[in-house]
LOTI-599056 format. One line per 4 residues: for each residue x, y, z of C-alpha. Coordinates in steps of 0.5 Angstrom, whole numbers, plus 500, padded with zeros to 3 digits. Layout:
residues N
X Y Z; ...
end
This chain:
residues 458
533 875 761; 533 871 767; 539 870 771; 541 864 774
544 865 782; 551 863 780; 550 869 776; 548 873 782
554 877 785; 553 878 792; 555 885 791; 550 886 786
546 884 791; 547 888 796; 547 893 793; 541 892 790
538 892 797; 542 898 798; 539 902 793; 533 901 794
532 903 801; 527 907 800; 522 903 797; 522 898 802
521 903 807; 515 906 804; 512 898 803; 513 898 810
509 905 811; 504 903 806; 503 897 811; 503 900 817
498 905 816; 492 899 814; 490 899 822; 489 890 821
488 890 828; 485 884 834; 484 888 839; 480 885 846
479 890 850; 475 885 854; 476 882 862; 480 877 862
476 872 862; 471 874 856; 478 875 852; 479 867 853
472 865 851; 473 871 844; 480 867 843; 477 860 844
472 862 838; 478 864 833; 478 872 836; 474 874 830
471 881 832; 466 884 825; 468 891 826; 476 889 824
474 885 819; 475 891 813; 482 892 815; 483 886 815
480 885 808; 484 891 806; 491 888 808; 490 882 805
488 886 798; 495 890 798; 499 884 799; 496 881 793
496 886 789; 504 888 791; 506 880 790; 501 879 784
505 886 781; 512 882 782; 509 876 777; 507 871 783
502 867 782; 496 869 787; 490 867 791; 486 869 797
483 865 802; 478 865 807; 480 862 814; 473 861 818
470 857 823; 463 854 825; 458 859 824; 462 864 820
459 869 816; 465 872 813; 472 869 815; 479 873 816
483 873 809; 489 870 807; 494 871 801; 498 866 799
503 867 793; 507 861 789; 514 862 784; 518 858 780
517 850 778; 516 844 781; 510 841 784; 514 843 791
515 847 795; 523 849 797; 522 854 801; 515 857 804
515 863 808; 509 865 812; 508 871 817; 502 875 820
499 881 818; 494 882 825; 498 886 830; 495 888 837
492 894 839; 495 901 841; 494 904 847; 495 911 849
501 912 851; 504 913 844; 509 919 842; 507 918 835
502 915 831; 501 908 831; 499 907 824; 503 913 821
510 909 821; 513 916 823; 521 915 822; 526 919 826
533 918 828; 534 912 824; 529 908 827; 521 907 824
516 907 830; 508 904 829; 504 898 831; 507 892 828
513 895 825; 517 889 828; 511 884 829; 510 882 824
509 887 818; 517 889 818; 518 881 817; 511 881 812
515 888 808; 522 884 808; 519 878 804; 515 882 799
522 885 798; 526 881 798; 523 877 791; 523 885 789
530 885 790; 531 878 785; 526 880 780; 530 887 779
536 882 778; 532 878 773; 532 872 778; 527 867 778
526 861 783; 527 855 779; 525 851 785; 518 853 788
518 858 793; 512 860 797; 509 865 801; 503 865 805
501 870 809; 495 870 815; 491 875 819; 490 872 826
497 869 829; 495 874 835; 489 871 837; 491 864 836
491 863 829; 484 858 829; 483 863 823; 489 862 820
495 857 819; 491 852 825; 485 853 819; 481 848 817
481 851 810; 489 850 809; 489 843 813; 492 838 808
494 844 803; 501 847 806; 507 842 804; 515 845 803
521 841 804; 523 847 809; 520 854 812; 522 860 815
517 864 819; 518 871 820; 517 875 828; 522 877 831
527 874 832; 534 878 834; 536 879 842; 540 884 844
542 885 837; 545 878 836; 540 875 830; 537 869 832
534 862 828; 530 860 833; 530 853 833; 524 851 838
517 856 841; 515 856 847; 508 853 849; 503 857 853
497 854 858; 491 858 862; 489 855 868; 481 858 870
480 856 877; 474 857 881; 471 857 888; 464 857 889
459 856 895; 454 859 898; 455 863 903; 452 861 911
452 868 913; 448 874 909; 450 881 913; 456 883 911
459 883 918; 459 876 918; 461 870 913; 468 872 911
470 865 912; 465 862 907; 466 868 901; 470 864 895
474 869 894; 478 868 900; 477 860 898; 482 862 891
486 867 895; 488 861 899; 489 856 893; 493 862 889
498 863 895; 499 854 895; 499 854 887; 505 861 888
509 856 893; 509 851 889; 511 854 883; 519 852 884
517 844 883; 514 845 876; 522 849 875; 524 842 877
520 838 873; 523 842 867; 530 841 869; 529 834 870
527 832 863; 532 838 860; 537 833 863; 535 827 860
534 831 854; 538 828 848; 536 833 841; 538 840 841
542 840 848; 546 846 846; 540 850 847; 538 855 853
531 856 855; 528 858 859; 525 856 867; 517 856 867
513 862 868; 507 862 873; 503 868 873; 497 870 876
493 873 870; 487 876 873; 482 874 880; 475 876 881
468 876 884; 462 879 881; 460 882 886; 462 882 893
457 887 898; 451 890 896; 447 894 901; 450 891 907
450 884 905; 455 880 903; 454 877 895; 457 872 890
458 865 890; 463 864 885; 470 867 884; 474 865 879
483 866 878; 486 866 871; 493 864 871; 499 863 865
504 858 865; 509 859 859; 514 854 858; 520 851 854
520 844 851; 521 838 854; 516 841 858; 508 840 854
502 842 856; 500 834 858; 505 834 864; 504 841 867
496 838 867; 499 832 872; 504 837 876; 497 842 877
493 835 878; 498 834 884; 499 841 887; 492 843 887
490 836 890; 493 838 896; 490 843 897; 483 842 902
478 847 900; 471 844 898; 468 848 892; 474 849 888
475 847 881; 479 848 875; 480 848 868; 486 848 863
487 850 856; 493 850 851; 494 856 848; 500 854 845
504 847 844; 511 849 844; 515 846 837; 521 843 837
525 843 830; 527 836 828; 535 836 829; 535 832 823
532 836 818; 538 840 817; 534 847 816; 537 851 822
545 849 821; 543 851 812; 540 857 815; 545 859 819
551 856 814; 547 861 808; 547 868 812; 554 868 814
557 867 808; 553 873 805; 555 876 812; 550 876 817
552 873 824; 546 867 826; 546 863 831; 540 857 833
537 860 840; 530 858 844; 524 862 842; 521 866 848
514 866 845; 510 863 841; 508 863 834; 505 860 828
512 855 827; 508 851 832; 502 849 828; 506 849 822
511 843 825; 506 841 829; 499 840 824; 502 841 818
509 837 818; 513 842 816; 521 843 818; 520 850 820
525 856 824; 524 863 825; 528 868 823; 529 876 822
534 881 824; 528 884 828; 529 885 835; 524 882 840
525 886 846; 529 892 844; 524 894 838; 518 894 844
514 889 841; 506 889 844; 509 896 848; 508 903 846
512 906 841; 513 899 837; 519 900 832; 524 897 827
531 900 825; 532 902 818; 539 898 818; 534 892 821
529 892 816; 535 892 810; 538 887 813; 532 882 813
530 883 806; 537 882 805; 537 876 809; 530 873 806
533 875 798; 539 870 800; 534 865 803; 530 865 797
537 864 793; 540 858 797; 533 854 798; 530 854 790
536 856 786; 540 852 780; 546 852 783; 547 855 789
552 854 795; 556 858 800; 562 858 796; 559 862 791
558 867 797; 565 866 799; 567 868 793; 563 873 792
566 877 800; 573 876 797; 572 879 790; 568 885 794
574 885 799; 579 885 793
end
């Protein structure tokens, strides 16, 4: 028997969440202990040039492998339709897989949900094993428990918890699912190999998206740039108790020190432009950062003499629209042509064009409309990183926004001890199974879930 959504109380809903609490924990579990990591522990600059080649280090690639054939097996197992790609670039022997899995009729899709196996690695300054999802107090510690296994877990959960109620999507519902968003996504949502092939009328991305235990649908990324500045000139001087003046370090010391003073005009461009903004005008973001992110010279003193031509700064600019990556290039063009320093050169790259959801789509108010009739707070915010909604609206043109229960600062996202609460993991299966109910059910709108919070009540 398949159940139509009216035929779906929003009791029985959550209660079918409820109990099976257990199982989506262990999903989570299972998930976690598969090490799909994209570690770069290289220098700074050699971890810039490995991104730019896609980050695809060959060691990982078995676990890599290993995480995509356990979502397969776990989404073919509920009755989806499955396929696993490859995501490669020039030169490729082997590529980083990922999963795409397909319900309901129609040749559209209604909703697509896309997340990210990959996670960071884990340093030393764990109390528990990263890869274990050890459980305490309420709380499931591992790496990527929140970022983004927890969301990837809630999405395979949440068509469980449909299936155990009979319902099936009678709209296309689609998850895809890669392996690299945290080096960049040249392997995945950004791959050639799935240009031309995501289409959906709307799409929800799984990160963390909580702040402060407020549930966020986040309307909007936040774009990253890296600057490589160089100094190099060859020093007049070769013993080391002479030629201070003419060592390139203390050419892009100087520079570094003229780019921090000046960091105060790009907050000012920004605002100008958030001023004259007109879309989504009730959204806070926040000011551009400018860090420096590393600065070295090869070699500096060598039995007595003062050695090295070439040193070489990296900095990140992190930025909100209507900031783009164009106009921090003519405010860069501008602060540091006004700096004096013969043999200094620069370089810019965008990580990250931040996204901005069209207003107009109406997908974050039906978001927002959907969860708190099922009783779940939303609200529409900035997004504080960056993730794959920018290639997702960007290149493929799809209305997108993230959302979770999951929360970005309190759960340690990157740090050690990464964790998610039970109560959070619960919270987005129900929220996603709510999702998939309102986007690619029959019959289905928020006065059902009203009806279905009063008849609880009573």
């Amino acid at each position: 028997m398949v159940a139509s959504s009216s035929e779906i109380g929003l009791g029985d809903l959550t209660r079918c969440v409820d109990d099976g609490r257990r199982d989506w924990v262990e999903r989570l579990r299972a998930y976690v202990s598969i090490p799909s990591v994209f570690a770069l522990p290289e220098p700074i600059a050699e971890r810039t040039r490995i991104c730019l080649e896609g980050g695809l280090r060959r060691e990982l690639i078995p676990h890599h492998e290993a995480m995509a054939g356990r979502l397969a097996a776990d989404l073919a197992g509920l009755g989806l339709g499955v396929s696993v790609g490859r995501g490669t670039l020039p030169g490729d022997e082997a590529g980083i897989p990922y999963v795409r899995a397909r319900a309901g009729g129609g040749e559209a899709v209604a909703l697509l949900f896309s997340s990210h196996y990959d996670v960071v690695g884990a340093g030393a300054g764990w109390e528990t094993d990263p890869f274990a999802a050890v459980e305490r107090e309420g709380w499931i510690y591992g790496r990527g428990c929140s970022d983004a296994k927890g969301p990837v877990a809630a999405m395979v959960s949440a068509c469980e918890v449909l299936s155990r109620l009979g319902w099936q999507p009678r709209r296309g519902l689609e998850l895809v699912f890669t392996g690299d968003e945290e080096v960049g996504g040249r392997r995945g949502i950004r791959s050639a190999s799935l240009a031309g092939e995501l289409a959906a009328e709307a799409c929800v991305v799984g990160e963390p998206s909580a702040l402060d235990g407020r549930i966020v649908a986040a309307v909007m990324t936040r774009g990253r740039v890296e600057v490589c500045i160089t100094a190099s000139r060859q020093p007049e001087s070769a013993h080391s108790a002479f030629g201070v003046a003419d060592s390139p370090l203390e050419a892009l010391i100087s520079v570094l020190e003229h780019l921090r003073r000046s960091r105060q005009g790009l907050t000012e461009v920004f605002t100008a432009l958030l001023a004259a903004e007109d879309r989504w005008s009730g959204i806070e973001r926040a000011a551009p950062q400018l860090r420096i992110l590393g600065l070295r010279q090869p070699a500096v003193v060598g039995s007595g003499n003062v050695l090295g031509s070439r040193a070489e700064a990296r900095v990140e600019i992190r930025y909100h629209p209507p900031l783009t990556s164009a106009g921090i290039a003519v405010w860069l063009a501008a602060v540091l042509g006004e700096v004096e320093t013969p043999g200094v050169t620069y370089s810019q790259t965008c990580w990250n064009e931040p996204a901005v959801l069209p207003e107009e789509s109406g997908l974050a108010g039906r978001v927002i409309r959907l969860a708190r009739a099922a009783g779940i707070e939303v609200t529409a915010a900035a997004f504080p990183a960056g993730s794959d909604m920018s290639p997702l609206i960007n290149l493929h043109r799809i209305p997108t926004c993230i959302v979770s229960a999951a929360d970005l600062v309190a759960n340690r996202i990157h740090g050690d001890d990464e964790r998610i609460s039970e109560a959070e993991l619960l919270a987005t299966v129900k929220l996603y199974a709510i999702l998939m109910l309102g986007f690619c059910g029959d019959a289905l709108n928020e006065d059902f879930f009203e009806r279905g919070r009063k008849e609880e009540a009573r």
